[in-house]
C-alpha positions as CSV (number, residue, x, y, z in Angstrom):
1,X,-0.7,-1.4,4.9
2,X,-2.1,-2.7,8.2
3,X,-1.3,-6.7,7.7
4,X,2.2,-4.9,7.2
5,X,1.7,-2.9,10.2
6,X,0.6,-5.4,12.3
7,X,3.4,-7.4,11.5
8,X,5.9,-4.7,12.1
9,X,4.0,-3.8,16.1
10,X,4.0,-8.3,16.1
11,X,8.4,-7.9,15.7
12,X,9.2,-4.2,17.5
13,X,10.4,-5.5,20.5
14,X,12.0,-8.5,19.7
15,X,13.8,-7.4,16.0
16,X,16.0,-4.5,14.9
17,X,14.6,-1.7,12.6
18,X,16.6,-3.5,9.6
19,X,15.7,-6.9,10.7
20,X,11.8,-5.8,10.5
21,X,12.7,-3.7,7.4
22,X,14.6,-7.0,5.8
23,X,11.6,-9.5,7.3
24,X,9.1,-7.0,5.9
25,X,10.3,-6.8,2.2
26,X,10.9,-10.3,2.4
27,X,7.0,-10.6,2.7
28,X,5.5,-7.9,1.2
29,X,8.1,-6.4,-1.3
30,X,6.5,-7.6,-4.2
31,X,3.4,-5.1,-3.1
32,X,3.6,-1.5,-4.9
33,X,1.9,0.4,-1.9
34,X,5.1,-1.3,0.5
35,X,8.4,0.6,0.1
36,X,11.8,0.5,2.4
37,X,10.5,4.3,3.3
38,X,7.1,3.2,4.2
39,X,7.9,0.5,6.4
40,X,10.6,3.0,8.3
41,X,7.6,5.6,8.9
42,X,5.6,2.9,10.1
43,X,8.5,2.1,12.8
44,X,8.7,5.5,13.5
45,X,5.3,5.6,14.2
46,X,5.1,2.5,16.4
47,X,7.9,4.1,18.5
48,X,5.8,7.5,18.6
49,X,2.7,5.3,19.7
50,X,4.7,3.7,22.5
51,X,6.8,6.7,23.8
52,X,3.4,8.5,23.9
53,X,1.5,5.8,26.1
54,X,-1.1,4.2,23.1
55,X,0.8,1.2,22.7
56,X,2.4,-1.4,24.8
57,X,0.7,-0.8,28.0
58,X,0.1,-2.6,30.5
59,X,-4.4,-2.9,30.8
60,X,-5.6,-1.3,33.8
């Protein structure tokens, strides 16, 4: 899951949920371990990760 991950952090701030969720099963769909669900968790947890300070900061 983290090339899919990485990919989702890559499109966060420019895309929608569904237009990472559509550009995500358009590239890994074919992958059993990469469902709808699992790429919304992974969203979810991006958004966790930012709210919470470990992601998107500025380097100090």
């Amino acid at each position: 899951m983290d090339d899919v991950a990485y990919d989702i952090i890559a499109m966060y701030k420019t895309a929608s949920r569904e237009e990472i969720v559509n550009a995500v099963m358009k590239k890994y769909g074919d992958r059993p371990d990469v469902t709808r669900d699992d790429v919304l968790l992974c969203i979810d947890d991006v958004e966790s990760l930012e709210k919470n300070g470990k992601l998107f900061t500025e380097d100090s």
